[in-house]
MARLO-106522 format. One record per residue: x, y, z of N, C-alpha, C in turn; residue in three letters. Coordinates in steps of 0.02 Angstrom, whole numbers, plus 50000, padded with zeros to 5 digits. Layout:
# residues N
[pt [X; Y; Z]; [X; Y; Z]; [X; Y; Z]; "ALA"];
...
***
This chain:
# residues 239
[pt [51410; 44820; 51136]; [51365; 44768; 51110]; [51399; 44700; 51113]; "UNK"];
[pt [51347; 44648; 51135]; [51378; 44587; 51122]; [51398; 44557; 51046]; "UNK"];
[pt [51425; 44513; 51032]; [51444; 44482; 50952]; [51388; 44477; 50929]; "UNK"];
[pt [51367; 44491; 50874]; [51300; 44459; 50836]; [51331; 44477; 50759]; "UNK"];
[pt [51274; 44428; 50719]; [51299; 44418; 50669]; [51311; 44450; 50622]; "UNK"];
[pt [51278; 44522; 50649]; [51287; 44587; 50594]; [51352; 44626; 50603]; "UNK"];
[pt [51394; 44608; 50664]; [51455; 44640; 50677]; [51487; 44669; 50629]; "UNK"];
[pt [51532; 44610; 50599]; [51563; 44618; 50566]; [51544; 44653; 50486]; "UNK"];
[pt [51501; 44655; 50476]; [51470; 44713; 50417]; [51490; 44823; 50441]; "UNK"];
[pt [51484; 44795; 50537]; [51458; 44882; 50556]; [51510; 44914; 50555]; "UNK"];
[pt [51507; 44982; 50521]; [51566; 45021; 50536]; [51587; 45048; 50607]; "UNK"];
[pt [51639; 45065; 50621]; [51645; 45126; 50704]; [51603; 45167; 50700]; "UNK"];
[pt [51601; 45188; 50639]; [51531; 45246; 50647]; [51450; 45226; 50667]; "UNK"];
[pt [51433; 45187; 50604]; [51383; 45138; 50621]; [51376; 45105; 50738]; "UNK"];
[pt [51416; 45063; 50746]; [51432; 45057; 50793]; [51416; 45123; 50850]; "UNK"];
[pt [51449; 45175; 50827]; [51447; 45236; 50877]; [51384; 45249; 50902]; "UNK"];
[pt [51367; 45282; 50825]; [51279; 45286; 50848]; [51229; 45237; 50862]; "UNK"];
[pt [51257; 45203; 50845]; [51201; 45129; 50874]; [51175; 45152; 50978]; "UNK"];
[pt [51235; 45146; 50989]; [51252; 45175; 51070]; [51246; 45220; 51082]; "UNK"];
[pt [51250; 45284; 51031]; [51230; 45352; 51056]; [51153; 45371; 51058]; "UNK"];
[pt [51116; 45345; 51009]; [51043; 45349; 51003]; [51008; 45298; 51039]; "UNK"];
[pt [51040; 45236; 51066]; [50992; 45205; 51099]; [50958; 45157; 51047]; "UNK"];
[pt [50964; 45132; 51006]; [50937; 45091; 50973]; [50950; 45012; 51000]; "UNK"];
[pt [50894; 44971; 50996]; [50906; 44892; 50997]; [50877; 44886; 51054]; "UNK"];
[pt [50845; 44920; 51112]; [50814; 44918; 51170]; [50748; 44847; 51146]; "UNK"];
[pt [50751; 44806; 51220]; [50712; 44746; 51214]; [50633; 44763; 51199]; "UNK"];
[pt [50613; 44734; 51161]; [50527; 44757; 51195]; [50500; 44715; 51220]; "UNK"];
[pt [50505; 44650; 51217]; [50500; 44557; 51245]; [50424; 44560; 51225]; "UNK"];
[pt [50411; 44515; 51250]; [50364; 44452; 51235]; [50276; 44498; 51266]; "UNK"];
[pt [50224; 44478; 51223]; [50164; 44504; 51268]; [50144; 44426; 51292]; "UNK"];
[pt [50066; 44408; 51302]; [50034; 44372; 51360]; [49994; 44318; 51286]; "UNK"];
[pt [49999; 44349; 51226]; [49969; 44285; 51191]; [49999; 44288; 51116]; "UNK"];
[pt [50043; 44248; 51119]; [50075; 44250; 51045]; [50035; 44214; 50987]; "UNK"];
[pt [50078; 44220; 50934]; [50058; 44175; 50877]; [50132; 44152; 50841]; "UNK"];
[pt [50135; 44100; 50814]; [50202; 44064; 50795]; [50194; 44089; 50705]; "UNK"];
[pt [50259; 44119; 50669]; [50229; 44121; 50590]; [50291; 44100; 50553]; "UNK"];
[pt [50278; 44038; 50509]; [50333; 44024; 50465]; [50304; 44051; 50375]; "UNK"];
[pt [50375; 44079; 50380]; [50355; 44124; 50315]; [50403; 44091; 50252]; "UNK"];
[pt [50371; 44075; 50224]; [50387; 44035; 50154]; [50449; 43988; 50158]; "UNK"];
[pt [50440; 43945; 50215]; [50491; 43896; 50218]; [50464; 43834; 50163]; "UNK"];
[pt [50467; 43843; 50090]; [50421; 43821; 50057]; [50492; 43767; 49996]; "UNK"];
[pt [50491; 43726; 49982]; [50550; 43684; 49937]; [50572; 43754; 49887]; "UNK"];
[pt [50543; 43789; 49841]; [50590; 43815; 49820]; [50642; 43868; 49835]; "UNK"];
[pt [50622; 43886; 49907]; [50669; 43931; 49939]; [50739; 43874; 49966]; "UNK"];
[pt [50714; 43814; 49995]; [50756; 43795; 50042]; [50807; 43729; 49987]; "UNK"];
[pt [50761; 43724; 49926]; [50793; 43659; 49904]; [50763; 43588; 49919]; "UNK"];
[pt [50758; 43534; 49879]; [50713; 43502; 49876]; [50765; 43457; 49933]; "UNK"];
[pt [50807; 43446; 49945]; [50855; 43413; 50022]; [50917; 43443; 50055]; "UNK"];
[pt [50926; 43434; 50096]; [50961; 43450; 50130]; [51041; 43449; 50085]; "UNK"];
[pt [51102; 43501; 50107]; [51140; 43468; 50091]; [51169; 43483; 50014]; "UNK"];
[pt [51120; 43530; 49976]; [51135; 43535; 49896]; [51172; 43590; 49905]; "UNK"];
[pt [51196; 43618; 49873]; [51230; 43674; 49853]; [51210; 43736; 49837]; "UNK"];
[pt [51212; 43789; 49877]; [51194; 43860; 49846]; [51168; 43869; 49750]; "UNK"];
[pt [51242; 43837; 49708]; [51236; 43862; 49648]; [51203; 43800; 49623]; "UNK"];
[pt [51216; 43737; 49637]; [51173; 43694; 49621]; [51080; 43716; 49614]; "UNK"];
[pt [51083; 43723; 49671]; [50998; 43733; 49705]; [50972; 43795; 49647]; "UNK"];
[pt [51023; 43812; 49650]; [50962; 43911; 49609]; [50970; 43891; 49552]; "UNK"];
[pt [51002; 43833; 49518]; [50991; 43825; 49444]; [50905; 43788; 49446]; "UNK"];
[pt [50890; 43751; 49487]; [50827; 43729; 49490]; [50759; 43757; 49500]; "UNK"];
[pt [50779; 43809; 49552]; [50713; 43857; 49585]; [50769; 43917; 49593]; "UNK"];
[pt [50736; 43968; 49558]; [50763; 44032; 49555]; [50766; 44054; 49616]; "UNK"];
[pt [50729; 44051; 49680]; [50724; 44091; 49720]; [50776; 44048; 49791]; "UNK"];
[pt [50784; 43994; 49774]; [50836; 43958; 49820]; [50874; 43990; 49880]; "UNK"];
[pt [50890; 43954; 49944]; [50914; 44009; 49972]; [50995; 43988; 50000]; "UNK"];
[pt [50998; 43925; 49979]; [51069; 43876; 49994]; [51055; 43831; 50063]; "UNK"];
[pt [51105; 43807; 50069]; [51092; 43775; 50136]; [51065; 43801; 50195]; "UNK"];
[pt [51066; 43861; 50191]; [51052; 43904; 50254]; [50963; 43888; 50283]; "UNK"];
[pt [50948; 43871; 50235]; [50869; 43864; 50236]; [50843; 43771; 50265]; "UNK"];
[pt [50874; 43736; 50249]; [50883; 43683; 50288]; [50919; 43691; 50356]; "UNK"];
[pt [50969; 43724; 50381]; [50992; 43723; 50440]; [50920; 43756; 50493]; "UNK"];
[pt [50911; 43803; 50458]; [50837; 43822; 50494]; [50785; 43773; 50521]; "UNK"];
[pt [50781; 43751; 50486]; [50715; 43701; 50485]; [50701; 43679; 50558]; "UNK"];
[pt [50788; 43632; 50597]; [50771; 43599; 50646]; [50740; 43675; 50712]; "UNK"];
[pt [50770; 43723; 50686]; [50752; 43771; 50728]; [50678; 43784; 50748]; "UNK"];
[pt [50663; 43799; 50683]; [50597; 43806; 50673]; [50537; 43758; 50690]; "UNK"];
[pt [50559; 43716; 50688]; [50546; 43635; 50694]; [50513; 43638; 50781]; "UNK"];
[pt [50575; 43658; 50806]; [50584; 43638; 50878]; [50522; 43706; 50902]; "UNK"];
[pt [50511; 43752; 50870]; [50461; 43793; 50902]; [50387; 43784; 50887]; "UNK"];
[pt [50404; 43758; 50830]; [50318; 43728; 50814]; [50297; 43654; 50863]; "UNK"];
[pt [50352; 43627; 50884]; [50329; 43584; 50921]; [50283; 43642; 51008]; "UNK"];
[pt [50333; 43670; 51018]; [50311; 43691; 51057]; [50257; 43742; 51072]; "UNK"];
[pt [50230; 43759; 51001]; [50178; 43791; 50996]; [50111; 43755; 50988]; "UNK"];
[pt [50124; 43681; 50964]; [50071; 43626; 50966]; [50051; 43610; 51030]; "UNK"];
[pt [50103; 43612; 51090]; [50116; 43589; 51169]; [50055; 43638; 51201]; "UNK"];
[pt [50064; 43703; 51175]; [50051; 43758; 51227]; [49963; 43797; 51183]; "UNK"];
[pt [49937; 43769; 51114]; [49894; 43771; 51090]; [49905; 43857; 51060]; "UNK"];
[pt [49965; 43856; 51048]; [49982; 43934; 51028]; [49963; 43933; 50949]; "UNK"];
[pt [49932; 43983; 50922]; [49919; 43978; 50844]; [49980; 43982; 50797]; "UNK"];
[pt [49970; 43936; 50740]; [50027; 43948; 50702]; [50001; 43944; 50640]; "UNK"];
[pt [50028; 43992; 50600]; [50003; 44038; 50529]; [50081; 44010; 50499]; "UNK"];
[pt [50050; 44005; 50425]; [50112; 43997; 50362]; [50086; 44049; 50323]; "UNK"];
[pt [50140; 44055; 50274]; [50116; 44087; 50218]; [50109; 44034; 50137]; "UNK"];
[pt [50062; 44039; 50104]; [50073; 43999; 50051]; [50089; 44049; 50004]; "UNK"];
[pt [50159; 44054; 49963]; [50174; 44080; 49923]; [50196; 44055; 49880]; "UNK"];
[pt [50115; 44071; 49808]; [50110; 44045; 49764]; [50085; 44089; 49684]; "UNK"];
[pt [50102; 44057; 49638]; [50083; 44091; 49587]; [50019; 44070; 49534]; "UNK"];
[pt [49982; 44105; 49497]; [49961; 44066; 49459]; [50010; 44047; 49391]; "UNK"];
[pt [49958; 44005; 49355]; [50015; 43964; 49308]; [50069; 44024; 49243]; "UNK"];
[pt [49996; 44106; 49216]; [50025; 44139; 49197]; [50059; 44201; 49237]; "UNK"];
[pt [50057; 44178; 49304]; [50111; 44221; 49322]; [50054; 44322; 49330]; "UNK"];
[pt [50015; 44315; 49307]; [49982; 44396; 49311]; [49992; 44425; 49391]; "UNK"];
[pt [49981; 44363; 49424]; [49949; 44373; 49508]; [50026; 44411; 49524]; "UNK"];
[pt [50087; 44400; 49483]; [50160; 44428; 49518]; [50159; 44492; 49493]; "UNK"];
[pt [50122; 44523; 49458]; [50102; 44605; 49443]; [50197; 44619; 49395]; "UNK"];
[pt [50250; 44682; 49434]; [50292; 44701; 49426]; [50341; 44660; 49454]; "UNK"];
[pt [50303; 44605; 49484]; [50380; 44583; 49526]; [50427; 44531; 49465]; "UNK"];
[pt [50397; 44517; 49429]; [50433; 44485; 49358]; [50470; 44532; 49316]; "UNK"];
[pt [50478; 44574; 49331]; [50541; 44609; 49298]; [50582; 44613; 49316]; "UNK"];
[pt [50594; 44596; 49383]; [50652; 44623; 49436]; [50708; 44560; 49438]; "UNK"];
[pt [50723; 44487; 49376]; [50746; 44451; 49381]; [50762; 44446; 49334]; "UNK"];
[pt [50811; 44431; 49271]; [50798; 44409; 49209]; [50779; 44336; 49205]; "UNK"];
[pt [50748; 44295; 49274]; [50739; 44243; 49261]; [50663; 44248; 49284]; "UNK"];
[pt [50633; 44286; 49295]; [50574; 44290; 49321]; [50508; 44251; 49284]; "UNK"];
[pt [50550; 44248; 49224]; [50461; 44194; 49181]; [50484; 44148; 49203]; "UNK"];
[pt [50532; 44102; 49258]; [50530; 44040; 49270]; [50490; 44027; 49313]; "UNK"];
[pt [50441; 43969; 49297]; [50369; 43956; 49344]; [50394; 43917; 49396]; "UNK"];
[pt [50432; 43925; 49444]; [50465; 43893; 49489]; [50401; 43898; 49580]; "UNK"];
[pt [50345; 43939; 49557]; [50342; 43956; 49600]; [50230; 43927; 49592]; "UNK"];
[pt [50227; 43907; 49542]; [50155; 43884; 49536]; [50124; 43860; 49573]; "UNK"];
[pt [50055; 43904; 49580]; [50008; 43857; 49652]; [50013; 43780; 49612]; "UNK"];
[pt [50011; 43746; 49650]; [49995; 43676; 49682]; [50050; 43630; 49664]; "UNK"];
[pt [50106; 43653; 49644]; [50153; 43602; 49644]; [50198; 43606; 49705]; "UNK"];
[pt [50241; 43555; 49675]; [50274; 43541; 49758]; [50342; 43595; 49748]; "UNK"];
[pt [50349; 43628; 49717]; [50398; 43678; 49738]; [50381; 43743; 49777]; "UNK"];
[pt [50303; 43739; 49794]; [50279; 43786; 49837]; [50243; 43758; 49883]; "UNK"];
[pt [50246; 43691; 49893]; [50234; 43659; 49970]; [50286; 43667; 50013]; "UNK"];
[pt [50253; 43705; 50098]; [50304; 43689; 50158]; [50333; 43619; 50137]; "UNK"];
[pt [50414; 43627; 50186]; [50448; 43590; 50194]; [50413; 43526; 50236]; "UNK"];
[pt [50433; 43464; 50233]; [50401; 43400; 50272]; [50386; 43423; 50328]; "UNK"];
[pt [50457; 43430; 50376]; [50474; 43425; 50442]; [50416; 43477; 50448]; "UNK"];
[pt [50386; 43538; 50427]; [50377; 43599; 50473]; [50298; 43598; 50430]; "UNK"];
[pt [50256; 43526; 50400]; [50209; 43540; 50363]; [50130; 43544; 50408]; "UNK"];
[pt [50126; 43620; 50384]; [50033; 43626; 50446]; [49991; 43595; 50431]; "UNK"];
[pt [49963; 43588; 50480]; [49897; 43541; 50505]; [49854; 43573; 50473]; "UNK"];
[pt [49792; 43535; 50511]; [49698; 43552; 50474]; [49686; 43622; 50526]; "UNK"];
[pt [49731; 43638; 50581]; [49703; 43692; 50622]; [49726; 43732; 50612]; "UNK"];
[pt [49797; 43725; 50565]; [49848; 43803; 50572]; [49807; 43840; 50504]; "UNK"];
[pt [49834; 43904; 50510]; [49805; 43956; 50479]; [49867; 43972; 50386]; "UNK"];
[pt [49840; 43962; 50351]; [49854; 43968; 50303]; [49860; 44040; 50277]; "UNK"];
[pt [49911; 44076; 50237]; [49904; 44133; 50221]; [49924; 44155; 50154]; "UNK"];
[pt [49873; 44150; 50112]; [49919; 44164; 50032]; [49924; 44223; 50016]; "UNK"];
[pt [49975; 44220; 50013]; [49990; 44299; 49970]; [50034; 44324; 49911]; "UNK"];
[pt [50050; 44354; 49902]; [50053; 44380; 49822]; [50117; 44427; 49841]; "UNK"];
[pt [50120; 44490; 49895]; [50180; 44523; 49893]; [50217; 44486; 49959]; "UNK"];
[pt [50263; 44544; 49960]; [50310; 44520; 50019]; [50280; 44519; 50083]; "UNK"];
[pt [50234; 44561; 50123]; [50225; 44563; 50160]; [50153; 44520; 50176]; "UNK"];
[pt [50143; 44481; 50229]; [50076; 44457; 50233]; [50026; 44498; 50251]; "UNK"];
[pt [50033; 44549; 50286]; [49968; 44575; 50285]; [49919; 44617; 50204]; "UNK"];
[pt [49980; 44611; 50159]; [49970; 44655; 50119]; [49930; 44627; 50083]; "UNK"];
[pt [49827; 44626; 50080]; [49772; 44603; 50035]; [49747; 44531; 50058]; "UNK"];
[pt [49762; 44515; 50101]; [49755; 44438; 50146]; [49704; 44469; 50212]; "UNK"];
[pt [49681; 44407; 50214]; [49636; 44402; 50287]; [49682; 44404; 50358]; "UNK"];
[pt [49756; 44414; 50353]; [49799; 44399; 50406]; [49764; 44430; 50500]; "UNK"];
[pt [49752; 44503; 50465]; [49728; 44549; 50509]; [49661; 44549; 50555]; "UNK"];
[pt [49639; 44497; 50507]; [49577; 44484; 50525]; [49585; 44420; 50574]; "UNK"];
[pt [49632; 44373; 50553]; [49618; 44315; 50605]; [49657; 44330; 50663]; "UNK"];
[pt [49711; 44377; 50676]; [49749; 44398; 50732]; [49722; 44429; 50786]; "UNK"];
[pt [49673; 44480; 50750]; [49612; 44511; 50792]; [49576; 44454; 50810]; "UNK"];
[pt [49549; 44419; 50751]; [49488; 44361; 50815]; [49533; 44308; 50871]; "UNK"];
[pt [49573; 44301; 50859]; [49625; 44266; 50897]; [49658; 44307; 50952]; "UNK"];
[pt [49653; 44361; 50939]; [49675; 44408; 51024]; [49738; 44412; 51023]; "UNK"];
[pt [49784; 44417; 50971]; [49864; 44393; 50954]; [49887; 44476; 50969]; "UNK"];
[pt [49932; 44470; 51025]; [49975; 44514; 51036]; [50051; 44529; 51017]; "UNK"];
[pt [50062; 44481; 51002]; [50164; 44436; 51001]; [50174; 44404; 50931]; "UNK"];
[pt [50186; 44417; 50884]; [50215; 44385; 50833]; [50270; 44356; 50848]; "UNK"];
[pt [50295; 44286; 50799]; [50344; 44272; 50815]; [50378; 44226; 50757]; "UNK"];
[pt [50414; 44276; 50726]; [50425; 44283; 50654]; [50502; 44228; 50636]; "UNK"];
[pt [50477; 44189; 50578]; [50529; 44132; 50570]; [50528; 44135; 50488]; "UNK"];
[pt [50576; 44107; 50454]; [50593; 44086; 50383]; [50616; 44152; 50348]; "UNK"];
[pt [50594; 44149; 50279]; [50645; 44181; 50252]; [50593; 44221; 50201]; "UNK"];
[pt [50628; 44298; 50162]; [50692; 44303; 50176]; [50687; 44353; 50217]; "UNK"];
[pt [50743; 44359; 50263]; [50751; 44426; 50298]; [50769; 44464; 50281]; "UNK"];
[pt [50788; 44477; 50209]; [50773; 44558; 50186]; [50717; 44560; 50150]; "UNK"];
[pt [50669; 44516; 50133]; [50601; 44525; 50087]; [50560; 44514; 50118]; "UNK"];
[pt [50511; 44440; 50137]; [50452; 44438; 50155]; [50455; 44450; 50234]; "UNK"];
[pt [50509; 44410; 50259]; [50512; 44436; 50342]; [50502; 44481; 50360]; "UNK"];
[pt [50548; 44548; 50330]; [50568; 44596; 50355]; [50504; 44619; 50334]; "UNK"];
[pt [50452; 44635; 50249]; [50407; 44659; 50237]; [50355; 44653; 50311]; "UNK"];
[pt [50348; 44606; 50326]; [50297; 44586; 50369]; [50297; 44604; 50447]; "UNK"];
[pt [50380; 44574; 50466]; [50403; 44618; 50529]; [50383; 44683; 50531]; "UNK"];
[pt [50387; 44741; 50491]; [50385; 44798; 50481]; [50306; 44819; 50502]; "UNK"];
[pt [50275; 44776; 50456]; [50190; 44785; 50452]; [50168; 44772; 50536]; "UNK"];
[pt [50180; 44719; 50557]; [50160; 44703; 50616]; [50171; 44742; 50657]; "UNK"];
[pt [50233; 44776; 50653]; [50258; 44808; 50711]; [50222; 44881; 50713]; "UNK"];
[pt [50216; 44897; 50639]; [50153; 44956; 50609]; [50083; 44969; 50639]; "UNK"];
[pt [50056; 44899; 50660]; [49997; 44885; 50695]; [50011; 44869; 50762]; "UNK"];
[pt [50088; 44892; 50787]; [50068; 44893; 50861]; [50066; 44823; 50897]; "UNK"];
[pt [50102; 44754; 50851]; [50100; 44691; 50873]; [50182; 44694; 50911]; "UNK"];
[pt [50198; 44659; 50980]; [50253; 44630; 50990]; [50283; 44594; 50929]; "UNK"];
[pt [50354; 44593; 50891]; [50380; 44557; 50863]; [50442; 44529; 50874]; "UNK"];
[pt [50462; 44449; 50875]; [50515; 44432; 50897]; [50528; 44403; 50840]; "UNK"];
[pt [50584; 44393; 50820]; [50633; 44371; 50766]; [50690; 44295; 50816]; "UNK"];
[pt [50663; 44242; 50816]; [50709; 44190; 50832]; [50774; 44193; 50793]; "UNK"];
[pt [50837; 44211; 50792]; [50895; 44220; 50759]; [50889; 44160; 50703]; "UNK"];
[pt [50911; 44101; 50733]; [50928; 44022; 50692]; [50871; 44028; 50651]; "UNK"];
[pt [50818; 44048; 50659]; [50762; 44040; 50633]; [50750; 44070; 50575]; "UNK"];
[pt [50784; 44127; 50537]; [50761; 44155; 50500]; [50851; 44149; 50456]; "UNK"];
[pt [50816; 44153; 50368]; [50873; 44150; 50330]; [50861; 44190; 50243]; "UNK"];
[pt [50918; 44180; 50226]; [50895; 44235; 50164]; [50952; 44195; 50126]; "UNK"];
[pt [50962; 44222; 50042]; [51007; 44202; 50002]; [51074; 44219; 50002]; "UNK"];
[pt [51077; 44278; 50026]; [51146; 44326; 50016]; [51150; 44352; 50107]; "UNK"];
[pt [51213; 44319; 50126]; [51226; 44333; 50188]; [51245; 44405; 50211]; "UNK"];
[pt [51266; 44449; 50160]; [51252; 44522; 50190]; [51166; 44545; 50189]; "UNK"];
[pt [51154; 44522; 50146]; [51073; 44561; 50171]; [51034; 44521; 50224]; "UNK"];
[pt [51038; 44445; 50231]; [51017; 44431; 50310]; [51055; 44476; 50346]; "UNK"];
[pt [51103; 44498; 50374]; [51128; 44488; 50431]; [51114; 44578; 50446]; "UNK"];
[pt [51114; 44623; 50384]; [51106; 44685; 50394]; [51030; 44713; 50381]; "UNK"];
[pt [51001; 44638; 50392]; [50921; 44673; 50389]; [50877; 44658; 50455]; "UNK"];
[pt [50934; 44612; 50488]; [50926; 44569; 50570]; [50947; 44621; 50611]; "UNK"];
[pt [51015; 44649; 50567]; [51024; 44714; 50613]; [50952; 44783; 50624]; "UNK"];
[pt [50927; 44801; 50566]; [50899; 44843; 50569]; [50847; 44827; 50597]; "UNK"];
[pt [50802; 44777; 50609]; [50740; 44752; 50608]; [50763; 44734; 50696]; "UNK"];
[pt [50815; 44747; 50732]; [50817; 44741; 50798]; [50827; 44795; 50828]; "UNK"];
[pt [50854; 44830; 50798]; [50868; 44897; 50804]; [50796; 44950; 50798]; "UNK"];
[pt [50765; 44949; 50760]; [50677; 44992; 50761]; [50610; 44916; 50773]; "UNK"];
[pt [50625; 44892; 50741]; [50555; 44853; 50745]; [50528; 44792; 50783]; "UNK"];
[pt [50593; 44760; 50791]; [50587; 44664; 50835]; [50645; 44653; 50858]; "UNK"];
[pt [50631; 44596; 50914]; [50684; 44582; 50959]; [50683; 44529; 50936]; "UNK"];
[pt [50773; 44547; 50898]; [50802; 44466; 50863]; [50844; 44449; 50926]; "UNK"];
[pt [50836; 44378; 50919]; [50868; 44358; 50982]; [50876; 44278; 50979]; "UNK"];
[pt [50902; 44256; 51023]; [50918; 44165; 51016]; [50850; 44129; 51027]; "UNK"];
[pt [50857; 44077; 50981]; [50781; 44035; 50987]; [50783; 44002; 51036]; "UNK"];
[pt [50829; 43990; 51084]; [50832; 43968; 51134]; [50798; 44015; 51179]; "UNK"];
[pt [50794; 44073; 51196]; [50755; 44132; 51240]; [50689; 44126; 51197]; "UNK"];
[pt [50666; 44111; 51159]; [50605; 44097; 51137]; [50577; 44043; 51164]; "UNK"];
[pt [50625; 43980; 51136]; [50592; 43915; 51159]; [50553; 43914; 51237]; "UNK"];
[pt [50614; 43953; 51282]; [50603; 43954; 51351]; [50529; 43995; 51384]; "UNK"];
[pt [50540; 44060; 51332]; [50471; 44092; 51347]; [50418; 44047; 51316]; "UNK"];
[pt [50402; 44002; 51288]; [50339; 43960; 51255]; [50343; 43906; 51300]; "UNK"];
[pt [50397; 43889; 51333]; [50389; 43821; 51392]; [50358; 43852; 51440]; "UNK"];
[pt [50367; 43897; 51459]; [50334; 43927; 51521]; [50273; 43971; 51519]; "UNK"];
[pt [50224; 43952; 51469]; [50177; 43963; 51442]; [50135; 43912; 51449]; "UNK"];
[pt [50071; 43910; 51485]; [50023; 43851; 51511]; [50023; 43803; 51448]; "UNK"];
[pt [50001; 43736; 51470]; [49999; 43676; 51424]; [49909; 43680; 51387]; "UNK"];
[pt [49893; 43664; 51338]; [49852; 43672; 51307]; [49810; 43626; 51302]; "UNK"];
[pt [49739; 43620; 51330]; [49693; 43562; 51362]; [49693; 43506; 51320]; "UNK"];
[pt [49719; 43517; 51253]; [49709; 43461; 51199]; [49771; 43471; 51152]; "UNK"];
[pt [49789; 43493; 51164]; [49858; 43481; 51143]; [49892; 43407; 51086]; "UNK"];
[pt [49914; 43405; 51048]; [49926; 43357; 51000]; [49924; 43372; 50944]; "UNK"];
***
């Protein structure tokens, strides 16, 4: 195997069988994607660039440190190119109501979990500036980790003819991976842009990038992304 970022987590054993079973085989790209940023939203990433891991999670519980700003330009750079090529691009809005009911069990799982860090319509659950959708992109609220789970997701992918997911933000051991999983469940191409996706705790990104390349999506450099969306026809109206 080449270096990747889960290396250094894998055991020789781990390692062994990786190669003996054949796992991590490409599945690439189908003929009509869709672009999806998943809760690149201020209280994951921090309200600027530049703050501090322990700083940031005293403010918004769910914070993810700097790692979530380094993303951005990544992410950034593919939504441009999904505007170029008239490729659809879906967010997720992940939001709460004010008492919190809509989070069911997931408020136990924190001792900070009554903090309303996460309320529809404030700005700690608005996308980030740089990466904020238009009147055409597809909006997706949801409630658990995964987007397809009680959302219209399924429904607009089908009317849209979407073969190729192409999965960005965070986290990659929670909503990403929930969703990667689902998609790949229904038989969608899934690609994972590496730079593109981030989490709080750098062992569970990097060993959930492993697994999620290994059975479900081809994580790979956003640069081999970018390239497959340039070479994808220009879009009659484009802007």
């Amino acid at each position: 195997m080449s270096t990747r970022i889960w290396d250094k987590f894998l055991t020789d054993h781990d390692r062994e069988i990786y190669e003996l079973a054949g796992y991590g085989k490409r599945a690439g790209f189908g003929k009509r994607p869709a672009l999806f940023i998943i809760d690149v939203q201020y209280n994951f990433c921090g309200d600027e660039p530049g703050q501090s891991h322990a700083d940031g999670v005293k403010q918004y519980r769910t914070h993810c440190g700097p790692v979530g700003w380094e993303a951005v330009p990544h992410i950034e750079r593919l939504m441009h190119l999904a505007r170029e090529k008239g490729i659809p691009i879906f967010y997720t809005q992940s939001e709460r109501r004010p008492d919190m009911i809509d989070s069911g069990v997931q408020t136990g799982k924190s001792h900070r979990g009554h903090e309303k860090t996460s309320t529809e319509g404030t700005h700690a659950t608005q996308t980030v500036a740089p990466l904020a959708p238009r009147p055409q992109d597809i909006l997706i609220g949801k409630r658990k980790p995964s987007a397809f789970f009680g959302t219209l997701f399924m429904s607009h992918l089908n009317f849209l003819d979407v073969d190729t997911l192409i999965m960005t933000g965070c986290t990659s051991s929670g909503c990403l991976r929930a969703t990667t999983v689902d998609a790949y469940s229904y038989n969608f191409k899934t690609v994972i842009p590496e730079e593109t996706a981030f989490d709080r705790f750098e062992s569970s990104h990097a060993m959930s990038l492993f697994d999620l390349n290994c059975k479900y999506a081809d994580v790979i450099p956003t640069e081999e992304v970018a390239t497959y969306l340039s070479g994808l026809p220009d879009a009659e109206n484009a802007g």
